[in-house]
C-alpha positions as CSV (number, residue, x, y, z in Angstrom):
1,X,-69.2,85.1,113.3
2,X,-72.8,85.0,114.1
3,X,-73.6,86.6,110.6
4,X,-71.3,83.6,109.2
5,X,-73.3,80.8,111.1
6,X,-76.6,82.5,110.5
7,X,-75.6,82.4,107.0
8,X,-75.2,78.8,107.0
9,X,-78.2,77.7,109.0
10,X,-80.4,79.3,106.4
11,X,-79.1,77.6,103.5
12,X,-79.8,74.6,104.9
13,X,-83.2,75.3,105.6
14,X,-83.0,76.4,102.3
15,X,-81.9,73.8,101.0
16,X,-84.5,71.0,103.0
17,X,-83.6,68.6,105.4
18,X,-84.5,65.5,103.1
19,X,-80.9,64.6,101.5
20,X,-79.4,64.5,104.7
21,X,-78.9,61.0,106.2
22,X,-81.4,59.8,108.6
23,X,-83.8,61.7,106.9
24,X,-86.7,60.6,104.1
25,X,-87.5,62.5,101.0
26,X,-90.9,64.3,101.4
27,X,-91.8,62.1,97.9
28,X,-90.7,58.4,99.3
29,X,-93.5,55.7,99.1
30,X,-93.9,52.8,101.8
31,X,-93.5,49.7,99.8
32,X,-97.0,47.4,100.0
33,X,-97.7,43.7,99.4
34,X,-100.4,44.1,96.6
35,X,-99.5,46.8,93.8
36,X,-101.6,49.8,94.1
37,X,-104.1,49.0,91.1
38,X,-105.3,45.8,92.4
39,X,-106.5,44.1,95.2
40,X,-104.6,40.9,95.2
41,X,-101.6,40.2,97.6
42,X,-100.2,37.7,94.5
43,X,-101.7,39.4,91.1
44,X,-100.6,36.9,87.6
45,X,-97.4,38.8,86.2
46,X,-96.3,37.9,82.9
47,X,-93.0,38.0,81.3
48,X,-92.9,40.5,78.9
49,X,-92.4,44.4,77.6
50,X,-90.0,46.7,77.8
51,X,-87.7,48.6,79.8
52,X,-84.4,50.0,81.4
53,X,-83.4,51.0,85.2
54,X,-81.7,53.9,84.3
55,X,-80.0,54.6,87.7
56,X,-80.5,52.7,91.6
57,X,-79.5,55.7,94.2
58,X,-77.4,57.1,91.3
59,X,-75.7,54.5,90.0
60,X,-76.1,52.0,87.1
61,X,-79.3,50.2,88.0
62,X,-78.7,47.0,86.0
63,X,-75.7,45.0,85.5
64,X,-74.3,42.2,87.4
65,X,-73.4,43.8,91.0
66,X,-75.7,44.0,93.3
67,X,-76.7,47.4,95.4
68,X,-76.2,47.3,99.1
69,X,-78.9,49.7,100.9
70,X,-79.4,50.0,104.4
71,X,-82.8,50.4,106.1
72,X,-82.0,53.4,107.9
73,X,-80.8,54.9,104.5
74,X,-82.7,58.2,103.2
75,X,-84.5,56.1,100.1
76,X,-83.8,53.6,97.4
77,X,-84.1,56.0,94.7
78,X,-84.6,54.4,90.9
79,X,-85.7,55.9,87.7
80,X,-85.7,54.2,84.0
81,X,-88.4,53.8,81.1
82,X,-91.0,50.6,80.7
83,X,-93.5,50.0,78.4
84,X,-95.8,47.3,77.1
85,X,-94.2,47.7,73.5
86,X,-91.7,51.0,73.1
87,X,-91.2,50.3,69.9
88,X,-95.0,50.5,68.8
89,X,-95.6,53.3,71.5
90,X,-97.7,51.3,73.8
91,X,-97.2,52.8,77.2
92,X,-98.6,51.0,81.0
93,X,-101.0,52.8,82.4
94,X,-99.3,52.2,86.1
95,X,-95.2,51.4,86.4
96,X,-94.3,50.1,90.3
97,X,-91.5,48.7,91.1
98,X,-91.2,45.1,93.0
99,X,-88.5,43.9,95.5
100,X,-88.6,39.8,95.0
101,X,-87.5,38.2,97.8
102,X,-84.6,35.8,96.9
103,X,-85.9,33.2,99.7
104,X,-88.1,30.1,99.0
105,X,-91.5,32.1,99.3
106,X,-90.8,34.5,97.0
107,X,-92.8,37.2,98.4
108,X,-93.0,40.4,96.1
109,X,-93.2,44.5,97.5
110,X,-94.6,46.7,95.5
111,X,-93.8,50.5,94.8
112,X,-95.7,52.5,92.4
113,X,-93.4,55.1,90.6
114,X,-94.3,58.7,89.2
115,X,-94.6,58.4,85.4
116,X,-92.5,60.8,83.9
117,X,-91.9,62.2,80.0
118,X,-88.7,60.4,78.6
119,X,-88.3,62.6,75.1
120,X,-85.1,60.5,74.4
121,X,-86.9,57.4,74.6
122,X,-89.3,58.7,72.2
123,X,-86.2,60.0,69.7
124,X,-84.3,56.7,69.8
125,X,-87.2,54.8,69.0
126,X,-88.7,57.2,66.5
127,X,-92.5,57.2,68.1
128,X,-93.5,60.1,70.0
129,X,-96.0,57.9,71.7
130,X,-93.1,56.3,74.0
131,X,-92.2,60.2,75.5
132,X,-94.9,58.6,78.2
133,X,-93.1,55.7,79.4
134,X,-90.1,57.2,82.0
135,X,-90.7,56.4,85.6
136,X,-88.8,57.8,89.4
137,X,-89.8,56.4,92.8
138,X,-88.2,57.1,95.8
139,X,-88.7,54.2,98.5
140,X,-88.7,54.2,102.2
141,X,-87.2,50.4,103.1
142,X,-87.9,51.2,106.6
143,X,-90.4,48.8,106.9
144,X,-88.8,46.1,104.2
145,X,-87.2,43.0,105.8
146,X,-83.5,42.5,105.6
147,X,-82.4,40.3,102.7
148,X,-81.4,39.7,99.1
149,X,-83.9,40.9,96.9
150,X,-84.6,40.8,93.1
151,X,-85.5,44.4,91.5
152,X,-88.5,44.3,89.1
153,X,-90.3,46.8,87.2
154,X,-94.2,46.1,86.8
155,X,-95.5,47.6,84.2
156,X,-99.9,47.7,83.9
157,X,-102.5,48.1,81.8
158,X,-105.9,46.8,80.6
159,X,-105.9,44.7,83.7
160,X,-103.0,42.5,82.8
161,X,-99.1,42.7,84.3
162,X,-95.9,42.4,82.9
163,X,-92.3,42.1,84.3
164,X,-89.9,43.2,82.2
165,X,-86.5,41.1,81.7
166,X,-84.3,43.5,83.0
167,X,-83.7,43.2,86.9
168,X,-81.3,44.1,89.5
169,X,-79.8,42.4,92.7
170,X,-80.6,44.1,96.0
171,X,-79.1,43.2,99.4
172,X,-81.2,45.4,102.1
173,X,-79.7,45.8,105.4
174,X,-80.0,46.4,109.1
């Protein structure tokens, strides 16, 4: 029996600690009030380029329903693709993702994602520049106000912002 539970213990050390609840990923990014490339709480975004939320903690990320997270949750995990034009292989320098707050002010967190190689983005628009435009952030909301939020992705480069068109709902709880 001690073998047995001995056994067990070790895979989940093994394993890491950071999938169970309670618990943050060792990856997971505090979310900020400026992005990380500027200096200004309120930086001029534009309307414009391209992209796709792939997945919000594993499910669709866009779509009409919105995804319920919890504060006390292990991360708000999203991953997708963005660029400034896919189709002509212009990729951001910096991708982050904002949470928009659905109240009169507005206010905007910032997360800047890991860029990532998306090969099938590259194939399905038939420019092997756009392999470069794939992004994954983990986010701790422990510090994020409850509310409804709007999910953006941010996408950088030359000193000028874009937010794409494609956006999620997100209701952040106690």
């Amino acid at each position: 029996m001690k073998k047995m539970c001995l056994i067990g213990l070790l895979g989940l050390f093994l394993s890491g600690c950071s999938e169970y609840p309670g618990h943050l990923p060792a990856d997971s990014v505090k979310m900020s009030y400026k992005p990380a490339w500027s200096d200004s709480i309120n930086p001029e975004i534009l309307l414009g380029g391209d992209c796709h939320i792939d997945s919000i903690n594993e499910n669709p990320g866009e779509g009409l329903q919105s995804h319920t997270v919890r504060r006390t949750d292990p991360a708000l995990k999203i991953s997708g693709w963005g660029a400034i034009s896919v189709k002509d292989g212009v990729v951001a320098s910096d991708i982050a993702i904002a949470l928009k707050s659905a109240s009169a002010q507005g206010t905007r967190l910032f997360a800047t994602a890991t860029k990532k190689k998306r090969p099938d983005v590259a194939e399905f628009f038939k420019n092997p520049a756009s392999v470069d435009t794939g992004y994954i952030v983990a986010i701790d909301l422990s510090d994020v106000p409850t509310g409804k939020y709007l999910l953006e992705v941010i996408l950088h480069k030359d000193e000028k912002n874009f937010k794409c068109q494609n956006t999620s709902k997100i209701i952040v709880k106690k």
